[in-house]
N, CA, C and O atoms as a Tripos MOL2 file, in Angstrom:
@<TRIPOS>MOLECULE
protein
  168   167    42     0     0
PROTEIN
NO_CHARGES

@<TRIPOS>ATOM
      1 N           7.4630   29.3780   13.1040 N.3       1 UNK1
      2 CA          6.3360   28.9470   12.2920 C.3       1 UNK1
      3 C           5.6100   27.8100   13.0050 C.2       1 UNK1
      4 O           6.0640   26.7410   13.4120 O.2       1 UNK1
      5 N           4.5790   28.2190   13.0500 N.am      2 UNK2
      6 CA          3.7120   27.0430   14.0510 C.3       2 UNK2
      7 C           3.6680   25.7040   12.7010 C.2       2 UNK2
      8 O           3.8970   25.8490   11.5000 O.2       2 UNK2
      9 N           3.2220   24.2160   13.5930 N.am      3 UNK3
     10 CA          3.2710   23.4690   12.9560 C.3       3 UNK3
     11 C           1.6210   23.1900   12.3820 C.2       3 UNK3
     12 O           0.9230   22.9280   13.3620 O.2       3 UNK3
     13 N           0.8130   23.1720   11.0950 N.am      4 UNK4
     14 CA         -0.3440   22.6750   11.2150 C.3       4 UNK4
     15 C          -0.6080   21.6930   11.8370 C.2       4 UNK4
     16 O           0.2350   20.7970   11.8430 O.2       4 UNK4
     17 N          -1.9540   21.4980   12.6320 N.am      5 UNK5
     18 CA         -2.3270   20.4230   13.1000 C.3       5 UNK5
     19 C          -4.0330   20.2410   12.5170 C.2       5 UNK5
     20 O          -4.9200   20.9120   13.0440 O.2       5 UNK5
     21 N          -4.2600   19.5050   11.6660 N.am      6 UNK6
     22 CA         -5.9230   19.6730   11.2070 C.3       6 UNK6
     23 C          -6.3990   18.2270   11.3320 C.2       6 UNK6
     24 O          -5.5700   17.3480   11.0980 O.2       6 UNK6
     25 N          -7.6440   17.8820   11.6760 N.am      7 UNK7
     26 CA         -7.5470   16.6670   11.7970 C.3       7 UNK7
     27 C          -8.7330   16.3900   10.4610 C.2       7 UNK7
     28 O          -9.7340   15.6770   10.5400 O.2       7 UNK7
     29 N          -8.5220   16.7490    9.9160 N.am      8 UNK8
     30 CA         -9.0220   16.4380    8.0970 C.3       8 UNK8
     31 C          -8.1200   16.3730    7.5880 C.2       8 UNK8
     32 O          -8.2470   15.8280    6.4920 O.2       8 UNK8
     33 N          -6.4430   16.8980    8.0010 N.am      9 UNK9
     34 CA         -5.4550   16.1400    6.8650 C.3       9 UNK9
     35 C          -4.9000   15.4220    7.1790 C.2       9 UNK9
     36 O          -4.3300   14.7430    6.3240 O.2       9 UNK9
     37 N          -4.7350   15.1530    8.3950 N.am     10 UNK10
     38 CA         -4.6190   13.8690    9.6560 C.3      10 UNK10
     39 C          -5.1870   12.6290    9.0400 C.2      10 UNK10
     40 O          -4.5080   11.6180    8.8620 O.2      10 UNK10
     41 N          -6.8590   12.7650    8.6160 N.am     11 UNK11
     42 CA         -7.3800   11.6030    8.0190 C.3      11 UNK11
     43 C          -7.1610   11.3070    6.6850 C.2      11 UNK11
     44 O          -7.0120   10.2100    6.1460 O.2      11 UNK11
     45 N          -7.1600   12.6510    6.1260 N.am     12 UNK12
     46 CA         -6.3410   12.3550    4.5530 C.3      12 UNK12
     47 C          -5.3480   11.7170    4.2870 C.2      12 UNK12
     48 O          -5.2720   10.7470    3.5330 O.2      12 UNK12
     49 N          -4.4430   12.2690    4.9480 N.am     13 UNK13
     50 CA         -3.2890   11.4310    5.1700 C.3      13 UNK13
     51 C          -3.1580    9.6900    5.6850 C.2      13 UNK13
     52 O          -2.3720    8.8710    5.2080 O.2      13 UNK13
     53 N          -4.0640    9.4720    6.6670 N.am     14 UNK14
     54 CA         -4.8330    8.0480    6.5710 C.3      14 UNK14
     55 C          -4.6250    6.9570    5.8880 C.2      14 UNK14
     56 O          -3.9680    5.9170    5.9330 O.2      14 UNK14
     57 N          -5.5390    7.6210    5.1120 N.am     15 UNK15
     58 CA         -6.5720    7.2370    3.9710 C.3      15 UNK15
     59 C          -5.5000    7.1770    2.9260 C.2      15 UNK15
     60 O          -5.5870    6.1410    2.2680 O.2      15 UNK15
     61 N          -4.3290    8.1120    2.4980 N.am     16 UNK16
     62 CA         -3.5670    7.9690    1.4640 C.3      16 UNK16
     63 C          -2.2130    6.9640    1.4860 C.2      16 UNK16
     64 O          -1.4570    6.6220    0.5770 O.2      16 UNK16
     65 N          -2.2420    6.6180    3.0240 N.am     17 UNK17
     66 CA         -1.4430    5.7630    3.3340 C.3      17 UNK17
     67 C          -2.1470    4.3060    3.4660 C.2      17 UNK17
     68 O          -1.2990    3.4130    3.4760 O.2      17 UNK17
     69 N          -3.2320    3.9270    3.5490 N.am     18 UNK18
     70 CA         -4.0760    2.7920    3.8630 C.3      18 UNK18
     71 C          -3.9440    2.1750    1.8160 C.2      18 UNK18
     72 O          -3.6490    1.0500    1.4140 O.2      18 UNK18
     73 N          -4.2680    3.3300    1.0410 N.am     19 UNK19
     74 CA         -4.7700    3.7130   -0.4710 C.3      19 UNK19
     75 C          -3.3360    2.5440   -0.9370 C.2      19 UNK19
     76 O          -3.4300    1.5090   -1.5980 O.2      19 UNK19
     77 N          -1.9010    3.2460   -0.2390 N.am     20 UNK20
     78 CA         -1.1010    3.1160   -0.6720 C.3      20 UNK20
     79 C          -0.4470    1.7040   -0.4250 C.2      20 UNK20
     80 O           0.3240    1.1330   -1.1960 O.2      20 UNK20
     81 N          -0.8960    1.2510    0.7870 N.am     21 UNK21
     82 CA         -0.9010    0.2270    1.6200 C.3      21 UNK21
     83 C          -1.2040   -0.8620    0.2770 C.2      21 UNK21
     84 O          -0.4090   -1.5700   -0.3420 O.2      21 UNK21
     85 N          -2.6180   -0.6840    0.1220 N.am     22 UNK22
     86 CA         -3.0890   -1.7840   -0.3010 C.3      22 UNK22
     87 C          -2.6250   -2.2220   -1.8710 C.2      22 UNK22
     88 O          -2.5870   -3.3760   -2.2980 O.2      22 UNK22
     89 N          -2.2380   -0.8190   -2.7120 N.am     23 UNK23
     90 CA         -1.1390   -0.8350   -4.0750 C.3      23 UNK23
     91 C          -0.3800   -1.9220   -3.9250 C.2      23 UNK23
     92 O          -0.4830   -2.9530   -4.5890 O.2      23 UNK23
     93 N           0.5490   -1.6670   -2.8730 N.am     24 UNK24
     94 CA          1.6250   -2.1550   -2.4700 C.3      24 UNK24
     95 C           1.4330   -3.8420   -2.4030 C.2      24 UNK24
     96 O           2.0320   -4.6920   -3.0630 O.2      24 UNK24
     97 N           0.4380   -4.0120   -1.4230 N.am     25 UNK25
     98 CA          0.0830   -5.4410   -1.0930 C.3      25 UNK25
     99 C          -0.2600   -6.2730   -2.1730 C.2      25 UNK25
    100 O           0.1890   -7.4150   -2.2770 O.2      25 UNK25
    101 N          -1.2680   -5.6060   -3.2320 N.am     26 UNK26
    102 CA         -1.3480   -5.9850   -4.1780 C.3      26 UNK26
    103 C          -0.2920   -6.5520   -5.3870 C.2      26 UNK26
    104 O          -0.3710   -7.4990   -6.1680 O.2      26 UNK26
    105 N           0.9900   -5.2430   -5.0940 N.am     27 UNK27
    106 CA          1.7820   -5.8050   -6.4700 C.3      27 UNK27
    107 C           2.3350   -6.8550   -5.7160 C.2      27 UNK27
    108 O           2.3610   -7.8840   -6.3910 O.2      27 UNK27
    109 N           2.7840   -7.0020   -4.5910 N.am     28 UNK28
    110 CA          3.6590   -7.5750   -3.8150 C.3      28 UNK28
    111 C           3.0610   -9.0760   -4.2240 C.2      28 UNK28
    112 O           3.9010   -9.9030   -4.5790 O.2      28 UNK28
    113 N           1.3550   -9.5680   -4.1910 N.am     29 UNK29
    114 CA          1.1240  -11.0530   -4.0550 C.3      29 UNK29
    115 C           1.0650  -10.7390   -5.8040 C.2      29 UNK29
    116 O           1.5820  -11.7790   -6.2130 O.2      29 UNK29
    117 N           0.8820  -10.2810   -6.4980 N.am     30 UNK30
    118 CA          0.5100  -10.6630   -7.8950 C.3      30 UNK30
    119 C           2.0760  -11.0320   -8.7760 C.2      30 UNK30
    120 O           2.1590  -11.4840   -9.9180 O.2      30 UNK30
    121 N           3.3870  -10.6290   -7.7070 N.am     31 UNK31
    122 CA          4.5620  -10.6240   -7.9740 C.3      31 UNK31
    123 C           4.9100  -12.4700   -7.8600 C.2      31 UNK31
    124 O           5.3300  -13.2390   -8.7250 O.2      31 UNK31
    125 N           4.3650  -12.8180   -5.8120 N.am     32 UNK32
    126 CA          4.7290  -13.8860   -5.8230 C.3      32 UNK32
    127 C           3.3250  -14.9630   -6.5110 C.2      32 UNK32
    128 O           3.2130  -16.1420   -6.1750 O.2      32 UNK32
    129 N           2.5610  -14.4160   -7.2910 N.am     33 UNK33
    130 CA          1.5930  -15.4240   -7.8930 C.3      33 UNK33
    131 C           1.9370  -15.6150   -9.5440 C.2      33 UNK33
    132 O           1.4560  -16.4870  -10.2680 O.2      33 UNK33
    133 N           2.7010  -14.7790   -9.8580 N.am     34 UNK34
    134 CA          3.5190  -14.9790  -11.4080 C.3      34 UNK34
    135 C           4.5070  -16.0760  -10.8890 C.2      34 UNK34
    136 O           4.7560  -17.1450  -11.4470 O.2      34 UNK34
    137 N           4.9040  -15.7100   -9.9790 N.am     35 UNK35
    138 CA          6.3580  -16.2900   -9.5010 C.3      35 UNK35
    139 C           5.7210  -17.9910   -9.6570 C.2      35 UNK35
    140 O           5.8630  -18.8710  -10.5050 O.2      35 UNK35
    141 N           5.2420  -17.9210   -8.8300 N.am     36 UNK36
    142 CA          4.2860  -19.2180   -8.4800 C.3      36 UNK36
    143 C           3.4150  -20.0690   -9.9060 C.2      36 UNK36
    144 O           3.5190  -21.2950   -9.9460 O.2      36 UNK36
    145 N           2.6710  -19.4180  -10.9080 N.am     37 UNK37
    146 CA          2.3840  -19.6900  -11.6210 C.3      37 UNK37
    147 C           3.7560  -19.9840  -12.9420 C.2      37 UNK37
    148 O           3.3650  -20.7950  -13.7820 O.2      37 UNK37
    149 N           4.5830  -19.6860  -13.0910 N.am     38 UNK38
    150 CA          5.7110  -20.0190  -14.2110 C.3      38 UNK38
    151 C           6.5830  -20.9420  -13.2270 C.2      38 UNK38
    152 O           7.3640  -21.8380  -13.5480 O.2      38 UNK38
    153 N           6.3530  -20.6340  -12.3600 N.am     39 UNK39
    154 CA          8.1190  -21.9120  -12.0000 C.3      39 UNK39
    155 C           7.6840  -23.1060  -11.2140 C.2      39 UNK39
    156 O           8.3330  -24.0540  -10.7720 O.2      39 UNK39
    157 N           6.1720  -22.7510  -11.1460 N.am     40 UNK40
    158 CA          5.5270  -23.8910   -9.9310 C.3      40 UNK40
    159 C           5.9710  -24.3700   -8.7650 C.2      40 UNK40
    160 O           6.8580  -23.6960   -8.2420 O.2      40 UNK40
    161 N           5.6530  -25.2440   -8.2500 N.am     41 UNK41
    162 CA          6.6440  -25.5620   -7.1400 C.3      41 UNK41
    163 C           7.7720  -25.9660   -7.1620 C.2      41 UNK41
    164 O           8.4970  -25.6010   -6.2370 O.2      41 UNK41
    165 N           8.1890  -26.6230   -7.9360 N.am     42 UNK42
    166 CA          9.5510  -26.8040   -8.3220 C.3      42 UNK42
    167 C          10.7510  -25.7530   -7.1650 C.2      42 UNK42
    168 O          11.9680  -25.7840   -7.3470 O.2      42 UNK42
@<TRIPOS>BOND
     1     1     2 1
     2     2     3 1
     3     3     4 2
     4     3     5 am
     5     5     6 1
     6     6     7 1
     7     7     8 2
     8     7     9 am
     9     9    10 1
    10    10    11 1
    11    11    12 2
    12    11    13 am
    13    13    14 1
    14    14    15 1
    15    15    16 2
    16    15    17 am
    17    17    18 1
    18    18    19 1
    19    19    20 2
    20    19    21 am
    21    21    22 1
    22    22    23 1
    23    23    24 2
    24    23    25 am
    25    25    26 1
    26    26    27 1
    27    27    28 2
    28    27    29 am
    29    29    30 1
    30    30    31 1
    31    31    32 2
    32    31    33 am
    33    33    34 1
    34    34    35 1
    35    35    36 2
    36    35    37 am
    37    37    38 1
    38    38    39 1
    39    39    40 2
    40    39    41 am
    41    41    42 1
    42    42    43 1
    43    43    44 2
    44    43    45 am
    45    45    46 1
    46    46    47 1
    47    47    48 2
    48    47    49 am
    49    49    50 1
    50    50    51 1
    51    51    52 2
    52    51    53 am
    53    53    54 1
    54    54    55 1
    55    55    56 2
    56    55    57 am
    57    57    58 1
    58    58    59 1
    59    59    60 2
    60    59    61 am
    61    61    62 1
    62    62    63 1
    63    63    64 2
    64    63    65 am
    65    65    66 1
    66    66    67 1
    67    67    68 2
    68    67    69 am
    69    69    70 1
    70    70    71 1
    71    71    72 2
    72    71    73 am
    73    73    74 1
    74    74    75 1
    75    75    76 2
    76    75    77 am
    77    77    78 1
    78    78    79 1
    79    79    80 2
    80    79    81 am
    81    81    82 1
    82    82    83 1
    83    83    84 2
    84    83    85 am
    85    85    86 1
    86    86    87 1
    87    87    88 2
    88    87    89 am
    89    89    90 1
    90    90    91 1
    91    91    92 2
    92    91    93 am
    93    93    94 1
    94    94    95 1
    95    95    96 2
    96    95    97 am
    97    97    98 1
    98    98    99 1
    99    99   100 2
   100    99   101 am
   101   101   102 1
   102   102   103 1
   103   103   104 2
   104   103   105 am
   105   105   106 1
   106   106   107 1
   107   107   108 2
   108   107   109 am
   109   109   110 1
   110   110   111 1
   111   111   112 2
   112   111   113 am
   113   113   114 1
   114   114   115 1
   115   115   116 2
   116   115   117 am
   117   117   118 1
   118   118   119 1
   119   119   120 2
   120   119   121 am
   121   121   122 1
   122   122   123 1
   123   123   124 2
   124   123   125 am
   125   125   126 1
   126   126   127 1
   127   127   128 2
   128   127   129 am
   129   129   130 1
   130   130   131 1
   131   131   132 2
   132   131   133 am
   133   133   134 1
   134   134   135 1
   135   135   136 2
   136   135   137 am
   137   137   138 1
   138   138   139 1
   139   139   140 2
   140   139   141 am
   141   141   142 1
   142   142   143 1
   143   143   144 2
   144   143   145 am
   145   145   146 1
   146   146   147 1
   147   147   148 2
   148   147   149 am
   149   149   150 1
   150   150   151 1
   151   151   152 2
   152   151   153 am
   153   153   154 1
   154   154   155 1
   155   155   156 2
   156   155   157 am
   157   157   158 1
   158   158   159 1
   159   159   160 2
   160   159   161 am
   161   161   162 1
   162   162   163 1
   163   163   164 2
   164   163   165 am
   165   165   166 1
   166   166   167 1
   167   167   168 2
@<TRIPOS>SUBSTRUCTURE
     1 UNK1         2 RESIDUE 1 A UNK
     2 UNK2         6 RESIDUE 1 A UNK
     3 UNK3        10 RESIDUE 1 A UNK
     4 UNK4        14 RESIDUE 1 A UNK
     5 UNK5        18 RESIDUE 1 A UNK
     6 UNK6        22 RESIDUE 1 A UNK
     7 UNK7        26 RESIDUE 1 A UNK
     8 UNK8        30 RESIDUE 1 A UNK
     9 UNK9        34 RESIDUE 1 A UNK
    10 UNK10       38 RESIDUE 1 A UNK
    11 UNK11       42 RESIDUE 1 A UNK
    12 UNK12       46 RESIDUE 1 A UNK
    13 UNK13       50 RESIDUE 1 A UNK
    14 UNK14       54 RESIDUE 1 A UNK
    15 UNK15       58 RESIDUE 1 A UNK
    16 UNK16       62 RESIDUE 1 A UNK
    17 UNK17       66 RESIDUE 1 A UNK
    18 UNK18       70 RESIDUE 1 A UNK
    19 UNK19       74 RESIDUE 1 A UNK
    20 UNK20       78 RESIDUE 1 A UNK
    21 UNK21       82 RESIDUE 1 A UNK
    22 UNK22       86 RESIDUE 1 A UNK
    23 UNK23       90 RESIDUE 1 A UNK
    24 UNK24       94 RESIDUE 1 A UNK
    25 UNK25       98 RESIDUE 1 A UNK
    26 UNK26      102 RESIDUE 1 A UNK
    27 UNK27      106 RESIDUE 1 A UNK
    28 UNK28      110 RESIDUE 1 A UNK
    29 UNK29      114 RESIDUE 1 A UNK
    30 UNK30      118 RESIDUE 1 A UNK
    31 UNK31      122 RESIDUE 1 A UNK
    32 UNK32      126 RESIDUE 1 A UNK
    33 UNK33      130 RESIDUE 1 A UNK
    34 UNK34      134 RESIDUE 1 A UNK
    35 UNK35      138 RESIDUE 1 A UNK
    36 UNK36      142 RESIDUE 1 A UNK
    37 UNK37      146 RESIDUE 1 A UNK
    38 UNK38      150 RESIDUE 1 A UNK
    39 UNK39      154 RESIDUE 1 A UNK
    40 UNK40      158 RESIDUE 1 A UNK
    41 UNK41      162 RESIDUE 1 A UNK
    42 UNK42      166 RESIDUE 1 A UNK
């Protein structure tokens, strides 16, 4: 079975990893900005 190679799902794929990227980054600082906001610096 040959392997697909398309380079439109090449970029889809991209794009769904960049999409996913930035989810990520997001919960990640809004995690340490709760963190930060309830326990302060302390």
């Amino acid at each position: 079975m040959k392997k697909i190679t398309d380079e439109r799902l090449k970029l889809q794929n991209l794009k769904n990893i960049r999409v996913l990227f930035l989810f990520q980054s997001a919960g990640i600082i809004g995690i340490l900005a709760y963190d930060f906001i309830t326990s302060g610096l302390g």
